[in-house]
N, C-alpha and C positions, 0 to 999 in steps of 0.2 A: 739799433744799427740803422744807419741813413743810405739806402740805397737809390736815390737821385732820383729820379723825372720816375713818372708814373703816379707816384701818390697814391692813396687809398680810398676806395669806395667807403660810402657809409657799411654796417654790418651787412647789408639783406638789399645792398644795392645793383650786385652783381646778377644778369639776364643769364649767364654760364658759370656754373661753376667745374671746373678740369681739375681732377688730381691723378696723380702719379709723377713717377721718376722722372727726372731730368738731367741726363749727362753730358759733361765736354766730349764734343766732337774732332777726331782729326782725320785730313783728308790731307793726301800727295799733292805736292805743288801741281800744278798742272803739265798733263802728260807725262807723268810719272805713275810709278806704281810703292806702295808699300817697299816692297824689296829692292829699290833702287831709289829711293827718296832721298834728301839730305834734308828736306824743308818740307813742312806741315803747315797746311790752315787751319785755323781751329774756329768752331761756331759750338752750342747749342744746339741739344737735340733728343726730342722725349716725344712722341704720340701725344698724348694728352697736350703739353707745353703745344707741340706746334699747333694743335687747332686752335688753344687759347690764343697764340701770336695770330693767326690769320683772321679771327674775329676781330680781336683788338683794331689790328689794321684797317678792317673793315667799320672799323664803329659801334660795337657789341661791348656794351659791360663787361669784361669777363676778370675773372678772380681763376690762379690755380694756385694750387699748393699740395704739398710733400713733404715728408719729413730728407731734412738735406742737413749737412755738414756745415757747419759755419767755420768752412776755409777759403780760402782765396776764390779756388774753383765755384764754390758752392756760391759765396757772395756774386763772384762774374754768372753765373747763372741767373741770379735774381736781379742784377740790374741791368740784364740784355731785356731780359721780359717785360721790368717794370719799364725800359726803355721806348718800349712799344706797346707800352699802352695798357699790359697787364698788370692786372693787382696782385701783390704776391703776400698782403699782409697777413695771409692766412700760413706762411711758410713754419713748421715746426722744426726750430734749429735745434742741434743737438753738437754737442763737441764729441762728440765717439764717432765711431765707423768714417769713410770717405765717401767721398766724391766720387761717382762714378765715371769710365772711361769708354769710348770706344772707338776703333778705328773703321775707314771703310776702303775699303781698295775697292775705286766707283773702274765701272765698263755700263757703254751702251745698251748692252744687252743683258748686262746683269752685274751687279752687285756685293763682293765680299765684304762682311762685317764681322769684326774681331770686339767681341766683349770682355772690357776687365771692369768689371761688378761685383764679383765675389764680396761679400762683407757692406757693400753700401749702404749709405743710411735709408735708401728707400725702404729699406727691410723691414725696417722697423713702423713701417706704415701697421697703424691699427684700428679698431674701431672706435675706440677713445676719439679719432681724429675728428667725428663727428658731433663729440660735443661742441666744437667753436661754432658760436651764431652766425659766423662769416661765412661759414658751407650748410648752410641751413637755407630752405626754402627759396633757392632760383629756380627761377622758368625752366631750366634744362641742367640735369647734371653729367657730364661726358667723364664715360669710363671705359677702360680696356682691357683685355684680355692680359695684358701685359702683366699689371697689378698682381692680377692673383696667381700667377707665377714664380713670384718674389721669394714668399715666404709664409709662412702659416698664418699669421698676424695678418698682414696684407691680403691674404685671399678673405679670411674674416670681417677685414673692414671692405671688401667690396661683394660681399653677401650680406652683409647689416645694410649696403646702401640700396642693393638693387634688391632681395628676396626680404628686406625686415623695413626699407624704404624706410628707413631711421632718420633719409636730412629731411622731408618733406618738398624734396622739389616737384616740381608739374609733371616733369617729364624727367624720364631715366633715357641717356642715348648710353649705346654700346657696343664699341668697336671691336668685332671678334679678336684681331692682331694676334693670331697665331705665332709665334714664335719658340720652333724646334727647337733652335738651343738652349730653352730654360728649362723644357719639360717634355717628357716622351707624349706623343699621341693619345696613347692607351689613356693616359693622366688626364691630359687636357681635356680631350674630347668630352666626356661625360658632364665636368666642372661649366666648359664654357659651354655646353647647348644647356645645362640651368641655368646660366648667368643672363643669357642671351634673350631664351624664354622669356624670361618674370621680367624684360625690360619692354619701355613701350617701341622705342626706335634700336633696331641693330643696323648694322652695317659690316657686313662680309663678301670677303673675295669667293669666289667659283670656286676658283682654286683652294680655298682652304678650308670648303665646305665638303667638298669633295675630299677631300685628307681627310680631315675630321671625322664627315658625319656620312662617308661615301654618298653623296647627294652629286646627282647628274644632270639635275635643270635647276631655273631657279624657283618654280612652282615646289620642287624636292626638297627646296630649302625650306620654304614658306612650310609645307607640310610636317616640316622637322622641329619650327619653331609656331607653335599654334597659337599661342597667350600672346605671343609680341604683337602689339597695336600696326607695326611697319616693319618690313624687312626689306632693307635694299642691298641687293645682291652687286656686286659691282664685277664685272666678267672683261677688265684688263681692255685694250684695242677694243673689243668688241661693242661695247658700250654701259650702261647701268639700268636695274631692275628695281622700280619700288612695288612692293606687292603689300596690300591690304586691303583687308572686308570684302573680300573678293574681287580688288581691281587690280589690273597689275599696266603699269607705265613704264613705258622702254623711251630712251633715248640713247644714240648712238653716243661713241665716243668722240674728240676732236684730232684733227691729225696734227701732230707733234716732233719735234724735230728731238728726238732725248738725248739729255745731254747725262743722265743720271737716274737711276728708276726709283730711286729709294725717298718714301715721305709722300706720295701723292696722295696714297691713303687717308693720309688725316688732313690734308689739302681738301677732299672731298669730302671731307667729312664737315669739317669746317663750313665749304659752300653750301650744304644743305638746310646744317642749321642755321644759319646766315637767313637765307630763305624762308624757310622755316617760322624763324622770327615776325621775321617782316608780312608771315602771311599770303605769301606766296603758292602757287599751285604746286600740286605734283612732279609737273615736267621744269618747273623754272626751277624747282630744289635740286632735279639732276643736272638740271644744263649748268648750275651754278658752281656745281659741283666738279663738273667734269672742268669748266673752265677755269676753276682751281688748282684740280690735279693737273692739268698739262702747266698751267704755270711753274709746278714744284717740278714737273719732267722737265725742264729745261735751266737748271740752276744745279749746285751742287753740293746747294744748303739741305738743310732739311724742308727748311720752310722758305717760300720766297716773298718776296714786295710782290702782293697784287697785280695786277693792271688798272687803271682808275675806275673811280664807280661808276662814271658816264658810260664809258666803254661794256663793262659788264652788265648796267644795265641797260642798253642799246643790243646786247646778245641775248640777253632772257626774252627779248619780244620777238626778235626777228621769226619767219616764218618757217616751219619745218623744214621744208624746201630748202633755205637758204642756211641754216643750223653750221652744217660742215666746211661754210665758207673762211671758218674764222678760223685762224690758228696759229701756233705760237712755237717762236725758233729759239734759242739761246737767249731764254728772260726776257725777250721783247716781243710785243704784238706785233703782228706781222697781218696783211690779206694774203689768202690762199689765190692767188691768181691761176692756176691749172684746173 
């Protein structure tokens, strides 16, 4: 199957390797809502998938893959990715199960999302999926919480990757991404603070630490996850926490004009390992981070176009002081002049 622009890394070329689900997305034409819609946008849109898109963009090797349906949907999936820059020759098609769906009815302030996933082929994600060489041995393998919510199988292959560390990559990252609708609290809770544990990099919300693992600072978190090399706590408006070996780095958040809350997440997740990569400090991993996430706050996508690298890296130096000068309104960089 030829799916256009993008092309394939040699096997063991890829610096990220991303797996899990990836579904079509539909949004209300603008200024509309679900129940009064007559027209829909449709994009892409998976946690994993978007940090793979937002490295690509950035110039980062990355490879993701999942077991997907080889239908139409599923094909339009893989050549928006490979479109930008992702490798997707790692993809395990299958002709059973669907493509999965979902809708969002976006608001400023929050976010309804309708899942029709029932039966998808992500299901069928397994540990098998780490025999291919192509997910073997990158710099960083990014995984979520999502995964092992799926299905028996998929939560297996993402405990072979993180507690049996079966691909051999450098680094294990791993985004708590909570999500209520697939599995009660009681369930999660215990699954994802092992998963999270035995990883070197996490990345979790206040807020979903606090559900979770009733944690009220983010030092509560760190003490909750002992074995993780990093934990960065990321606390919404307020700013982000990286804590390890006893250090912990705060940088504020950017002030943001939202046009949409949903996907900063993995925008931020994105800009750290980005950083990361590159060798960058503690504070330039949040700042990169954050000026990620506000990117994805101002679009309606999941994932958005960047701002240029010049620009982002002209913000990673600037001086404490000046940090909150920058910010970003409806997808475009803007100066904060107030």
């Amino acid at each position: 199957m030829s799916i256009g622009a993008g092309g394939a890394l040699p096997p063991n070329a890829a610096h990220v390797v991303a797996v899990g689900e990836t579904m079509i997305m539909l949004v209300p034409e603008e200024g509309s809502t679900l129940a009064a819609t007559r027209r829909f946008d449709s994009y892409i849109g998976g946690a994993e998938s978007n940090v793979a898109l937002y490295l690509a963009r950035l110039g980062v090797p990355v490879r993701w893959a999942s077991v997907m349906r080889n239908d139409p949907l599923g094909r339009r999936i893989a050549t928006e990715l490979a479109g930008s820059g992702v490798d997707v020759s790692a993809i395990s098609w299958r002709d059973v199960a669907q493509t999965g769906l979902y809708l969002k009815d976006p608001g400023a302030e929050s976010t309804a999302v309708y899942y029709y996933r029932q039966g998808s082929a992500a299901r069928l994600i397994d540990p098998a999926l780490w025999q291919d060489e192509r997910l073997r041995s990158a710099a960083v393998l990014h995984l979520t919480g999502i995964t092992p919510a799926l299905s028996e199988s998929a939560n297996a292959a993402v405990e072979a990757a993180v507690l049996g560390r079966e691909t051999g990559a450098e680094l294990v990252s791993f985004d708590v991404n909570y999500r209520p609708g697939l599995w009660p609290v009681d369930v999660a809770a215990p699954v994802l603070r092992r998963l999270a544990d035995a990883s070197d990099l996490v990345f979790v919300g206040m807020d979903e630490a606090h559900h979770l693992w009733g944690c009220a600072t983010p030092r509560e978190v760190r003490e909750m996850l002992p074995r993780a090399r990093t934990v960065v706590v990321k606390d919404g408006a307020v700013g982000a926490y990286a804590l390890s070996s006893g250090r912990e780095t705060f940088v504020p958040s950017l002030a943001v004009d939202v046009v949409e809350p949903v996907g900063a997440g993995d925008a931020f997740a994105a800009g750290y390992l980005k950083s990361l990569l590159d060798g960058r400090g503690e504070a330039e991993r949040l700042r990169l981070g954050h000026l990620l996430a506000a990117t994805a706050l101002t679009v309606h996508e999941d994932a958005a176009e960047p701002p240029s690298s010049a620009w982002l890296d002209a913000q990673l130096e600037v001086p404490e002081a000046e940090w909150a000068s920058a910010a970003l309104a409806y997808g475009k960089v803007r100066e904060q002049t107030a």
